[in-house]
N, C-alpha and C positions, 0 to 999 in steps of 0.2 A: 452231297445230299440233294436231293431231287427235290423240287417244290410242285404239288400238284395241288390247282384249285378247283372245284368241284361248285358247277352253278346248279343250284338248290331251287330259290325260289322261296319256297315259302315251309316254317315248321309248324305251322298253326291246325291245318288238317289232318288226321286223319288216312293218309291216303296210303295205298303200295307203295307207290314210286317215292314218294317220300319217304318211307318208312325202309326200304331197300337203299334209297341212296345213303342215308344216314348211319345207316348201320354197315356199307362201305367205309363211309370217311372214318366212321371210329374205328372199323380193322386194321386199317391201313395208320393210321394215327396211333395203335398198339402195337401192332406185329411189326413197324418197318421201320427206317429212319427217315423215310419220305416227311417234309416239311409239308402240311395240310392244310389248305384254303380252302373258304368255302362261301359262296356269295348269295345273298337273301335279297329278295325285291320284296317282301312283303311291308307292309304298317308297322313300324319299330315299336314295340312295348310291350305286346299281348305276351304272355307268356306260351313256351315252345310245348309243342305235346310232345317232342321226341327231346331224348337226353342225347348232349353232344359232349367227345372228349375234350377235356382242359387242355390238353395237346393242339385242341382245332384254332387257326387261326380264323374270324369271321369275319364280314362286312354287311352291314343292312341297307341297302340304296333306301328303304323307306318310299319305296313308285307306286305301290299298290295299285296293280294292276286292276283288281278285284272292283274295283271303283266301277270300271268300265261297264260289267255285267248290268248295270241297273241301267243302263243310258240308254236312250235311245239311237240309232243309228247314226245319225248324222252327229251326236255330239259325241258317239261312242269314236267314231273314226278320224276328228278334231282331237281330242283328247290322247285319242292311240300314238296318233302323230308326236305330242309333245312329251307326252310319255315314250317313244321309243326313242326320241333326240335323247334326251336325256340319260335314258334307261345308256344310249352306244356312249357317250361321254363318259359316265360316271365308270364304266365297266373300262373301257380303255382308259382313262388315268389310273385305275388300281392294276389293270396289268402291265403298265407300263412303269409301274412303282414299280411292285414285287417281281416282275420279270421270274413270273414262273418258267419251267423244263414244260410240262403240259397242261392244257384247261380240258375240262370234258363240260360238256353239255348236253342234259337230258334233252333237244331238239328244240327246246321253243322256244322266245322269243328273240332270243342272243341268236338263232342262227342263221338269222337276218343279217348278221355285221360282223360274227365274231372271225371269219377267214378275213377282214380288211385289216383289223388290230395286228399288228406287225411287231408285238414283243418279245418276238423267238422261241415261242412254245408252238409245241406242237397241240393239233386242236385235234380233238376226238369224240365223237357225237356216239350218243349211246338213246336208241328209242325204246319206251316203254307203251307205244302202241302197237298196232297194225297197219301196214300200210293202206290197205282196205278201206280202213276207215278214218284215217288220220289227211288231215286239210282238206275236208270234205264240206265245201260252201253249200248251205243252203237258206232260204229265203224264203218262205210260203206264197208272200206275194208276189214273187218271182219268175217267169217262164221255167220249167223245168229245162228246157235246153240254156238256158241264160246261168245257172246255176251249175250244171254240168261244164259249162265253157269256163266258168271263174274255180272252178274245183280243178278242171285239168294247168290251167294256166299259175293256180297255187302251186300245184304240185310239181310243175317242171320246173318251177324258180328253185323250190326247195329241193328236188336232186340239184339243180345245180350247184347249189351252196355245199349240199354235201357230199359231193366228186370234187371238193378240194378239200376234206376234211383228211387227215392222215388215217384216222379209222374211224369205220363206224359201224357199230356192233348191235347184233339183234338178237333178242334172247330167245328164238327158237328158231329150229331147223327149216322150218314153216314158212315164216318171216322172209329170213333171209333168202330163201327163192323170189320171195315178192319185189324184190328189187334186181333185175337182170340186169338193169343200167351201169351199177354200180361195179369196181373192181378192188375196192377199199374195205369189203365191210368183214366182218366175222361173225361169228355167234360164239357169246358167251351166257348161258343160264343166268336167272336168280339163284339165291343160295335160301334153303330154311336151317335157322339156326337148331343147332343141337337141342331136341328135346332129352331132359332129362328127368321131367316127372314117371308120374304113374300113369302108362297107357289107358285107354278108357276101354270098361268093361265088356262093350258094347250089351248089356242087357237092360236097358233103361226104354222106355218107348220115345226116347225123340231122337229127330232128325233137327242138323240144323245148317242154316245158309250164311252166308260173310258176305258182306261187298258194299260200294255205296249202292244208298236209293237210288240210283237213275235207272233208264233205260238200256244201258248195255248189258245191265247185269242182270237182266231177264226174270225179276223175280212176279211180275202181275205171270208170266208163264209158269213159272214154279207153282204161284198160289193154284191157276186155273189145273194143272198138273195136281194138287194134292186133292185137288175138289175130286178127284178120279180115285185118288189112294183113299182118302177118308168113308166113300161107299165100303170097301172092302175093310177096312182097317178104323174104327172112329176109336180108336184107344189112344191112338199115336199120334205124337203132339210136333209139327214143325216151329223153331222158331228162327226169326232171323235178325242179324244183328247187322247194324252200319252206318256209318254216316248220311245225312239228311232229312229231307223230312218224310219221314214213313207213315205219314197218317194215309194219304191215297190208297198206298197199298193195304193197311189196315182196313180204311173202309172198304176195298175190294172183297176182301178178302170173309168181312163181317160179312157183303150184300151177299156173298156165296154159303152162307150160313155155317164157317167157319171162325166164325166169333171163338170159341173159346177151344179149339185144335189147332190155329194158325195167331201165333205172336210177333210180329213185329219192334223190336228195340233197336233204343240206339245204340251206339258203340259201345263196347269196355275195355277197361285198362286190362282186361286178363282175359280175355277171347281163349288161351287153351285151357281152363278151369271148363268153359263152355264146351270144348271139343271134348272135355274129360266126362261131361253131364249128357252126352250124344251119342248116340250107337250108328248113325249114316250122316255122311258127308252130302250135301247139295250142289254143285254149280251149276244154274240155269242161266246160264251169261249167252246173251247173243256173240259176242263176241271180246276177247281179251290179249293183252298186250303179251301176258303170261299165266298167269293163275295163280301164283303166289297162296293165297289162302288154303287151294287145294293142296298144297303140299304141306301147309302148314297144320288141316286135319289127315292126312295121309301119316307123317311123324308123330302123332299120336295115336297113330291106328284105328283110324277110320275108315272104313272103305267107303269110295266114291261114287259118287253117278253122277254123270258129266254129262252135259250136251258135247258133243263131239264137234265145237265152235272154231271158228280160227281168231288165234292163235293158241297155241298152249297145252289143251287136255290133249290133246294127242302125241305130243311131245313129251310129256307126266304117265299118263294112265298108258296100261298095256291092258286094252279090251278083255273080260275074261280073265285076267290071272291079276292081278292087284287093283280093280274097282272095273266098273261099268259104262261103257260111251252109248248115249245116244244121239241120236241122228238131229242135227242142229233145229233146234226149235219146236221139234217132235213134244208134245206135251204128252200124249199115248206113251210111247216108249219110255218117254222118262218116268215116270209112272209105272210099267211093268219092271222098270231095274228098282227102283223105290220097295216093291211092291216085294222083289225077290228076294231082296234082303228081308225085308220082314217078318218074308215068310220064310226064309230059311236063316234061321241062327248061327247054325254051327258054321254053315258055308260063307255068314258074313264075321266070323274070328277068323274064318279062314283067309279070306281077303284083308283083314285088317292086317293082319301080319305082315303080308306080303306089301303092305299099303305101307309100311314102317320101313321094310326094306329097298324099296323103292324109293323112299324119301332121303333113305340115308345116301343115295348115289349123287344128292346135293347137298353136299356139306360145303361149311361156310368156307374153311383153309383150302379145300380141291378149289371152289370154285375164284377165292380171289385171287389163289396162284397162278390162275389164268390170265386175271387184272395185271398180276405184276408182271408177268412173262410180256405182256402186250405193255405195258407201260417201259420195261428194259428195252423192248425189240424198237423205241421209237428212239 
C-alpha cells in the first residue's frame, strides 16, 4: 500500500488550487488503496470550506504564513526566516515519521527544502501557475532593472530545485513549453467533476464571471468591456462572483453608469445553480494557471468568451466551434463575442452543447488515472 502526502496549505479559502487539490486527495482516498496524507500550514481552528475524506490522514503545522502579508518589508523577511526554519523542521520530522512512497507539492514554500528531506519518497512538484508569471519580484520603489535581476535570480534557484524533483507536472500543453530547462516534467489537465444537473437554458439575459477579486482575473476589463456591450444591449445583466473584496470593482463599475446591469458578489456555496441562472460564460483573466471555472460553465452548457490569455482558454476552447477566444486583453473583441451571443440565440444553444462535450473530454476517473499511472511509473 502506497503512502502519498499531498502539501495543501491551507482550506480556509476559497481558491481553484485548493479546491482541485482536495477534491484529488479525496479520489484517491475513495478509488485506491493509497494510504493519504495531507499537510496544512494554515491558523489551526478556523473551520475548513472544503470537506476532506475520513480516509485522509492530516497535520496542521499551525505557521500561518498569512501573518506576513500585513508586515512591512523588513519584518516581513525576519519573520519569513523563522517561519521557514521551522515551517523545514516540522515538515521533515513528519516525513521522516510516516516515511511516505511519495510527497507532491503544489511549488511553494516547501520547495525551498523538500529535495534535502532524505525519507525515500519520491518528490513530485505539480504548478498551478504560469511560468510567466510566477516568482515575479517587484518593488515600486525599486530600479526596474533591480527588480528584473531578483526576479531572474528567484527563478533560476527554483528550476534548480525543481530539476531534481522526480516529476513535475504542468496542467497545460502551453505551460509545459515554457520550461525548456526541464526534462522531468509532464502535463496532466484539471478535471470538472461530473455535472449531473439540469443544463442551463440559456434564455435568461445574464452573463456571468467566476474568479477571485484580484488583478489576474481581469475583471475592471470585463466591467470596461460590458460598458461597450450595454450601449447595444441595456437589458442584459452581468454578474460576478468571487472571493475578496469587490467593492473597487463595484464602484468602478457604478462610476461607469452600470450601477444596476453590472453586480459584483461574493462567493457561494453553489456557483452552478449560478451557471444554471446564466446563458454566457466570461473569462476576462490576464492570465491563468488553468481556467478551471471555465470548464466548470462549459459542463453546464455555457458557451464561453475567453480572452485567449496564457495559460489555459486555448488548451479548453476550440475558437468557433465550442465558445469564443479573444485576443488577450482586447476589451473591443471581447465585447463583439459577448455581443454575438446575444444577438444570436440559436447559435449560442448551439455552442452550449458543444461547450458540454467539450467539458466531458475532462472527466475526473480519465484524468486521475493519469495521477495514478505517474504515481506507479515512480
Amino acid at each position: 500500500m502506497k503512502k502519498i502526502v499531498y502539501v495543501v496549505g491551507g482550506l480556509y479559502s476559497l481558491t481553484g488550487m485548493n479546491s482541485i487539490l482536495t477534491k484529488k486527495i479525496n479520489w484517491l482516498a475513495e478509488h485506491t488503496d493509497y494510504e493519504l496524507y495531507m499537510i496544512l500550514t494554515e491558523r489551526a481552528g478556523k473551520p475548513w470550506v472544503f470537506d476532506i475524506s475520513p480516509k485522509v490522514k492530516w497535520v496542521n503545522f499551525n505557521l500561518n504564513f498569512d501573518d506576513l502579508d500585513i508586515m512591512p518589508l523588513h519584518k516581513k523577511l525576519f519573520h519569513y526566516v523563522i517561519k521557514q526554519r521551522k515551517y523545514k523542521n516540522l515538515f521533515s520530522q513528519y516525513l521522516m515519521e510516516i516515511k511516505p512512497d511519495i510527497t507532491v507539492s503544489a511549488l511553494r514554500r516547501e520547495i525551498n527544502f523538500i529535495n534535502d528531506i532524505h525519507d525515500g519518497s519520491k518528490k513530485v512538484g505539480e504548478i498551478h501557475f504560469i511560468r510567466s508569471f510566477y516568482r515575479n519580484f517587484y518593488k515600486s520603489y525599486l530600479p526596474n532593472s533591480v527588480n528584473v535581476y531578483i526576479s531572474k535570480l528567484w527563478m533560476n534557484s527554483l528550476i534548480k530545485k525543481i530539476q531534481k524533483l522526480e516529476k513535475f507536472v504542468t496542467l497545460t500543453m502551453e505551460d509545459y513549453e515554457n520550461w525548456p530547462e526541464l526534462t522531468n516534467k509532464t502535463v496532466i489537465p484539471n478535471f470538472v467533476p461530473d455535472y449531473k444537473g439540469i443544463p442551463a437554458n440559456l434564455i435568461s439575459n445574464n452573463a456571468i464571471a467566476v474568479g477571485r477579486y484580484s488583478w489576474e482575473k481581469g475583471f475592471d476589463l470585463l466591467i470596461e468591456s460590458w460598458e461597450i456591450v450595454a450601449k447595444k444591449h441595456p437589458d442584459w445583466i452581468l454578474n460576478i462572483y468571487g472571493v475578496g473584496n469587490y467593492q473597487p470593482l463595484q464602484d468602478l463599475a457604478n462610476k461607469k453608469g452600470l450601477k444596476d446591469i453590472v453586480y459584483c458578489h461574493p462567493s457561494t456555496s453553489d456557483i452552478y445553480k449560478k451557471y444554471q441562472e446564466s446563458s454566457i460564460f466570461i473569462l476576462s483573466s490576464r492570465h491563468e494557471g488553468f481556467g478551471l471555472v471555465l470548464l466548470e460553465a462549459m459542463s453546464v452548457g455555457l458557451p464561453p468568451v475567453a480572452f485567449a490569455c496564457p495559460c489555459g482558454p486555448r488548451d479548453i476552447v476550440t475558437n468557433k466551434v465550442d465558445g469564443l477566444l479573444a485576443k488577450n486583453g482586447d476589451v473591443q473583441e471581447l465585447a463583439n463575442g459577448i455581443c454575438y451571443f446575444i444577438e444570436h440565440p440559436n447559435e449560442r444553444k448551439e455552442y452550449g452543447k458543444k461547450a458540454i462535450q467539450k467539458a466531458k473530454q475532462f472527466p475526473q476517473d480519465k484524468i486521475m488515472q493519469k495521477w495514478i499511472d505517474l504515481f506507479e511509473s515512480l
